[in-house]
C-alpha positions as MATLAB code, in Angstrom:
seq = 'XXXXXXXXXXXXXXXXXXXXXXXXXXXXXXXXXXXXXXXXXXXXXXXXXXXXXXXXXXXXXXXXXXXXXXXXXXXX';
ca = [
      13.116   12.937   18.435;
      16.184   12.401   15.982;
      18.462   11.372   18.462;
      17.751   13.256   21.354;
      16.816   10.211   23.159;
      19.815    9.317   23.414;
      21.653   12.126   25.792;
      20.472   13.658   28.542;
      18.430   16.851   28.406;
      21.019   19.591   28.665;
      23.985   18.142   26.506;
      24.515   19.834   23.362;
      26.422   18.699   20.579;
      28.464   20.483   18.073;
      25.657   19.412   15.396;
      22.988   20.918   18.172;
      24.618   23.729   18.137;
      25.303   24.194   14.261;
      21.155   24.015   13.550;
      20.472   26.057   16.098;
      18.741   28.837   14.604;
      18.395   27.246   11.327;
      15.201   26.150    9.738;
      16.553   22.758   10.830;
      16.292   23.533   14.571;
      13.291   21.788   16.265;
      13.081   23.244   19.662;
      12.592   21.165   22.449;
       9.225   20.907   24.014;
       8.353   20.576   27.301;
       7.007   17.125   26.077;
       9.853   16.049   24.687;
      11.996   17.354   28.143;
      10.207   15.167   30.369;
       9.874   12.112   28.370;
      13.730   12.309   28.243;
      13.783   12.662   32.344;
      11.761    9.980   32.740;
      14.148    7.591   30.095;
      16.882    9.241   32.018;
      15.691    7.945   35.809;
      14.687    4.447   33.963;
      18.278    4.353   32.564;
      19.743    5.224   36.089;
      17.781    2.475   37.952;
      18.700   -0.670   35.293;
      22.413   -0.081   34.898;
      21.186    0.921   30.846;
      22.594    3.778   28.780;
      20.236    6.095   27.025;
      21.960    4.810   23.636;
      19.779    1.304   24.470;
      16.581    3.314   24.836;
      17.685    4.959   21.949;
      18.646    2.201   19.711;
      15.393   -0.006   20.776;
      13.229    2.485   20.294;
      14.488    2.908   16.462;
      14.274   -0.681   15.874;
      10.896   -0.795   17.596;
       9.708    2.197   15.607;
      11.262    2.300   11.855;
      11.649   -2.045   11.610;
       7.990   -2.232   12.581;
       6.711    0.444   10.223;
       9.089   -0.908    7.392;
       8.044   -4.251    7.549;
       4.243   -3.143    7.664;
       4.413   -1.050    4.654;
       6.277   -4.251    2.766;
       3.674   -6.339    3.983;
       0.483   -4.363    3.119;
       2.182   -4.386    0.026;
       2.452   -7.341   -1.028;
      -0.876   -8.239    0.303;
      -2.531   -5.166   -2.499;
];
């Protein structure tokens, strides 16, 4: 999602808005809209910001697929 998690759907940044158009631009998909709606109305009900999803997510994601490509690894 590179980032997008993190804002709600509409807001675009001056980077958004510097790829769009580029081969760098990755359009939204309707997918990708409504899993950000949905983070958004969790956010809204715990008092969170979207840059917690955000950041959890990552850690969840990249630490967990780092540490699993280490350990198979070592294991070879």
């Amino acid at each position: 999602m590179d980032g997008r998690l993190a804002r709600p759907v509409d807001t675009q940044t001056e980077r958004y808005n510097a790829l769009a158009g580029t081969p760098l631009d990755k359009p939204r998909r309707d997918s990708d809209k409504e899993i950000i709606k949905r983070v958004e109305e969790i956010v809204k009900k715990r008092g969170w910001t979207m840059c917690h999803i955000q950041f959890n997510h990552l850690i969840t994601v990249c630490i967990r697929s780092h540490v699993f490509v280490r350990l198979r690894g070592r294991l070879e």
